[in-house]
Residue frames as a rotation matrix with the C-alpha (Angstrom) as fourth column:
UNK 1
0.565 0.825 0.000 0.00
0.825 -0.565 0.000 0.00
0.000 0.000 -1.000 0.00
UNK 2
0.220 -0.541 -0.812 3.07
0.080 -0.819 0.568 2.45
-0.972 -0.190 -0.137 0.73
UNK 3
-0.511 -0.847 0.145 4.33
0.428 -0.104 0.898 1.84
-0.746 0.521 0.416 -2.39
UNK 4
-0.463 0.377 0.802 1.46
0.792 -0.229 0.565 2.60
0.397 0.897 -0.193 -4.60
UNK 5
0.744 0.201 -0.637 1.01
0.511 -0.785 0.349 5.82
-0.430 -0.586 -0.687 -2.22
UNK 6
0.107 -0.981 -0.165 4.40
0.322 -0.122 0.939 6.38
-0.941 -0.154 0.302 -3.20
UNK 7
-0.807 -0.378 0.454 4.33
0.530 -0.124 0.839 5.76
-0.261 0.917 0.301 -6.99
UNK 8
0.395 0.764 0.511 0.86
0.757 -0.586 0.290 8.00
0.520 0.272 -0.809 -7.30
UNK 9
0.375 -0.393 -0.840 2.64
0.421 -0.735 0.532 10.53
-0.826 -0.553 -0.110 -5.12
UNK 10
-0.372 -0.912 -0.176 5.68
0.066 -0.215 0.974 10.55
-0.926 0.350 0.140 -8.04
UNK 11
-0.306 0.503 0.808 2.74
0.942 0.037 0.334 10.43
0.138 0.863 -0.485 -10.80
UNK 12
0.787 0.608 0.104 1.31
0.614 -0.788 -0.049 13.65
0.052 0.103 -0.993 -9.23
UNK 13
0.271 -0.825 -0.496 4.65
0.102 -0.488 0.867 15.27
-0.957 -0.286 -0.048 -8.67
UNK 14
-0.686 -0.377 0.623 5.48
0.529 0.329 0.782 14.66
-0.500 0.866 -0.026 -12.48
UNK 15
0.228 0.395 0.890 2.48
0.920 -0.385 -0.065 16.11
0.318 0.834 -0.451 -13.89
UNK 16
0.770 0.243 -0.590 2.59
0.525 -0.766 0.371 19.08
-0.361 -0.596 -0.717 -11.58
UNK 17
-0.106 -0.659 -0.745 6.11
0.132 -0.752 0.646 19.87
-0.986 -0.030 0.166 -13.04
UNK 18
-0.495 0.043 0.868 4.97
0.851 0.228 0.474 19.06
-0.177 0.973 -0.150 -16.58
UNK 19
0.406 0.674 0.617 2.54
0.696 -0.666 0.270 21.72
0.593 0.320 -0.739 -16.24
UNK 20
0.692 -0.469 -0.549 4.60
-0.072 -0.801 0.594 24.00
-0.719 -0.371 -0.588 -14.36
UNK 21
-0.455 -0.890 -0.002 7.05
0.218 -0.114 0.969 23.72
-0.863 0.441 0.246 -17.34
UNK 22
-0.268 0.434 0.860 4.54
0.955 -0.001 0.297 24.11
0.130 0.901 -0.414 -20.15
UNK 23
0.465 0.400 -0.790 3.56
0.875 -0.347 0.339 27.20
-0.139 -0.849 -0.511 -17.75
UNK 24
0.029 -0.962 -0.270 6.96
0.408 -0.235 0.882 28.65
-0.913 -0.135 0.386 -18.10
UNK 25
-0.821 -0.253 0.512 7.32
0.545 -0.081 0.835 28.23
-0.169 0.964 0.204 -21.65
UNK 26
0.126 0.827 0.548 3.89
0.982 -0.182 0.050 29.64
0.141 0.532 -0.835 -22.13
UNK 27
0.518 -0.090 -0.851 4.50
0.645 -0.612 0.457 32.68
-0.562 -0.785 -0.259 -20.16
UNK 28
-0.369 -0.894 -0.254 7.81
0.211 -0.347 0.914 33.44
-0.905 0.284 0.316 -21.76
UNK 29
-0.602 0.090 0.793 5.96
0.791 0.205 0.577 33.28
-0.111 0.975 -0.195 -25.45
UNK 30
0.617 0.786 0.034 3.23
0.709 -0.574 0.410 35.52
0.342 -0.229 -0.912 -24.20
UNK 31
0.362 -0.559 -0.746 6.39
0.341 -0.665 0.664 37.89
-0.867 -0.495 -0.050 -22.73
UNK 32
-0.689 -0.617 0.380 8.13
0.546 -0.097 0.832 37.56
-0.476 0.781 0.404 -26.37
UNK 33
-0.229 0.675 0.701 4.55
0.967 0.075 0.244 38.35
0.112 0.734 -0.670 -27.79
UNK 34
0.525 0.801 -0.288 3.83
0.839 -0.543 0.021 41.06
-0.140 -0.252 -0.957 -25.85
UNK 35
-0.097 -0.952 -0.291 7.66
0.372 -0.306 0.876 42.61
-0.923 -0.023 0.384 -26.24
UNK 36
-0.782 -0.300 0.547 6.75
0.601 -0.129 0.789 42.71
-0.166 0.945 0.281 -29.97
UNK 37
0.108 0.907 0.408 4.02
0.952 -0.213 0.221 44.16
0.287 0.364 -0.886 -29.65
UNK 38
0.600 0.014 -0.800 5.10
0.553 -0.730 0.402 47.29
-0.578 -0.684 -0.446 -27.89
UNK 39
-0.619 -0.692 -0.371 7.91
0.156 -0.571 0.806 47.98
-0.770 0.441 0.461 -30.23
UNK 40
-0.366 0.593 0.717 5.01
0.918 0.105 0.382 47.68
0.151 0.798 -0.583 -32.98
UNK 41
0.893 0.444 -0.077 2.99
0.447 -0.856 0.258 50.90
0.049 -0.265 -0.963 -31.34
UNK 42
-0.159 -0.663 -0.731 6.87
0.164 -0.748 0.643 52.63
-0.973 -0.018 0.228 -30.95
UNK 43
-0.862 -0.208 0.461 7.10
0.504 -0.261 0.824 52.64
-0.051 0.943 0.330 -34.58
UNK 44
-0.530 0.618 0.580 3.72
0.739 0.002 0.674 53.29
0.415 0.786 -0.458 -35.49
UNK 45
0.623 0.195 -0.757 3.99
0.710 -0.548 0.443 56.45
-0.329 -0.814 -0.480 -32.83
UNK 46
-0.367 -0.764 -0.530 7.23
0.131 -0.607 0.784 57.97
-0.921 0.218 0.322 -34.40
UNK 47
-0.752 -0.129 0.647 5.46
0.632 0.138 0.762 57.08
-0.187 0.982 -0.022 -37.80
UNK 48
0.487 0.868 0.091 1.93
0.778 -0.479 0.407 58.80
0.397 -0.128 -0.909 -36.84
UNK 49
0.619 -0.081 -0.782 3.94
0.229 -0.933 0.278 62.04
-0.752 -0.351 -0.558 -35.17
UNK 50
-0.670 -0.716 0.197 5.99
0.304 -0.022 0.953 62.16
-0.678 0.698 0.232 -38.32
UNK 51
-0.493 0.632 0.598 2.65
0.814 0.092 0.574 62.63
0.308 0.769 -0.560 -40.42
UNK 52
0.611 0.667 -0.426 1.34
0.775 -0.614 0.150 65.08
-0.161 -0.422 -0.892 -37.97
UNK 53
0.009 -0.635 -0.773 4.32
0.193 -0.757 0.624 67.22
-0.981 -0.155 0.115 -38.48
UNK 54
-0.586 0.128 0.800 3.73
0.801 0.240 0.548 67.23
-0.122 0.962 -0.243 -42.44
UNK 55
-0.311 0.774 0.551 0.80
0.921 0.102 0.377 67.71
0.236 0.624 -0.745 -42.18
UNK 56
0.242 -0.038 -0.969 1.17
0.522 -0.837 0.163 70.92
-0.818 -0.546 -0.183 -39.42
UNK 57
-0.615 -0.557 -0.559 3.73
-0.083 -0.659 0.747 72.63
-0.785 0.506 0.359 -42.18
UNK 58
-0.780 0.285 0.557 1.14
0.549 -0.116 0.828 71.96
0.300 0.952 -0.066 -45.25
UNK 59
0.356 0.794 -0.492 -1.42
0.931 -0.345 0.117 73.22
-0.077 -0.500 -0.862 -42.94
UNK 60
0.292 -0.408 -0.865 0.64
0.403 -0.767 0.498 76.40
-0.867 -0.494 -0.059 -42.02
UNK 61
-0.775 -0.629 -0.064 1.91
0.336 -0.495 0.801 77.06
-0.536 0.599 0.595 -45.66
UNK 62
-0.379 0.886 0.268 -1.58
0.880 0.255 0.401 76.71
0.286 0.388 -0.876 -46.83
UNK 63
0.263 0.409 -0.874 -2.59
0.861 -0.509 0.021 79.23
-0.436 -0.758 -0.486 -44.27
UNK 64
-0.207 -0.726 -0.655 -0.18
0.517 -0.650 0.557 81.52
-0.831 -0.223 0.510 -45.11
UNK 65
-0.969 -0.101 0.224 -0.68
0.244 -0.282 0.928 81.66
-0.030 0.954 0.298 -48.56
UNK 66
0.226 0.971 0.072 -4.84
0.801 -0.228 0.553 82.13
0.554 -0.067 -0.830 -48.02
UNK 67
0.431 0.105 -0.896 -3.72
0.605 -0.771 0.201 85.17
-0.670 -0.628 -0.396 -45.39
UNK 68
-0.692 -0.718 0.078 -1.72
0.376 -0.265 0.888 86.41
-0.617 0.644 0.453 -48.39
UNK 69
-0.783 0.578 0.228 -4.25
0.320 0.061 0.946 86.24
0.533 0.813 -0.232 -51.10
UNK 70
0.298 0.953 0.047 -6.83
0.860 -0.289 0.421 87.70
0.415 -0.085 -0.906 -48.60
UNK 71
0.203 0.053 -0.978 -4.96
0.808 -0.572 0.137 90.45
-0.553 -0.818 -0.159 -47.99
UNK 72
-0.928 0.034 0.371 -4.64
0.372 0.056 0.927 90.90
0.010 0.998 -0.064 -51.69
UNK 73
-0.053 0.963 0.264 -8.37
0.940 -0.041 0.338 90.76
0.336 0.266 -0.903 -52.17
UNK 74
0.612 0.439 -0.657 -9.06
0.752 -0.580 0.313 93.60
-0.244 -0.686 -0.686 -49.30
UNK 75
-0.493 -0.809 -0.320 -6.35
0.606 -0.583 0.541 95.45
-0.624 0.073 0.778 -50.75
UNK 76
-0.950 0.059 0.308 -7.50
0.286 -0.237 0.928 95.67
0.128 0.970 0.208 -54.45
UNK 77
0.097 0.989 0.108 -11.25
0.931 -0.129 0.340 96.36
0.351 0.068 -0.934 -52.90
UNK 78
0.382 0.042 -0.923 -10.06
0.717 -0.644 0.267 99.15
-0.584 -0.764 -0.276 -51.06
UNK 79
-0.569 -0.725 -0.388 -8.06
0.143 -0.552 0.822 100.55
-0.810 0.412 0.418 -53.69
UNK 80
-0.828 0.240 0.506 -11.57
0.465 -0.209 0.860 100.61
0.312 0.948 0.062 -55.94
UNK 81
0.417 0.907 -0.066 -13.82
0.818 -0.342 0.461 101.83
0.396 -0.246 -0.885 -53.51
């Protein structure tokens, strides 16, 4: 009776590390996964404030060139009325 106490003892000990190693390994994949996934959102942060900054300066030359041309306009009206 000890002994098959014993060898079910060393059957549950065995799975217990089997699944504490599959654990491990699972972990660590889910650490790798999550590792890639962060450097994904760096990039696609530097790549998305890179477009905002474009797009600021076409914004801003745009502007400029509409404050230009409407100070044109208000000129040439003033200068016929």
């Amino acid at each position: 009776l000890d002994n098959k106490i014993d060898n079910i003892e060393n059957n549950l000990n065995n799975k217990i590390e089997n699944v504490r190693t599959e654990l491990k390994s699972d972990i660590a994949s889910v650490s790798n996964e999550v590792a890639l996934v962060r450097k994904d959102m760096e990039i696609n942060k530097m790549e998305l404030n890179s477009q905002l900054i474009k797009i600021t300066s076409k914004l801003e030359s745009s502007f400029k060139l509409h404050y230009w041309m409407f100070g044109t306009v208000i000129t040439l009206f003033v200068g016929i009325f």
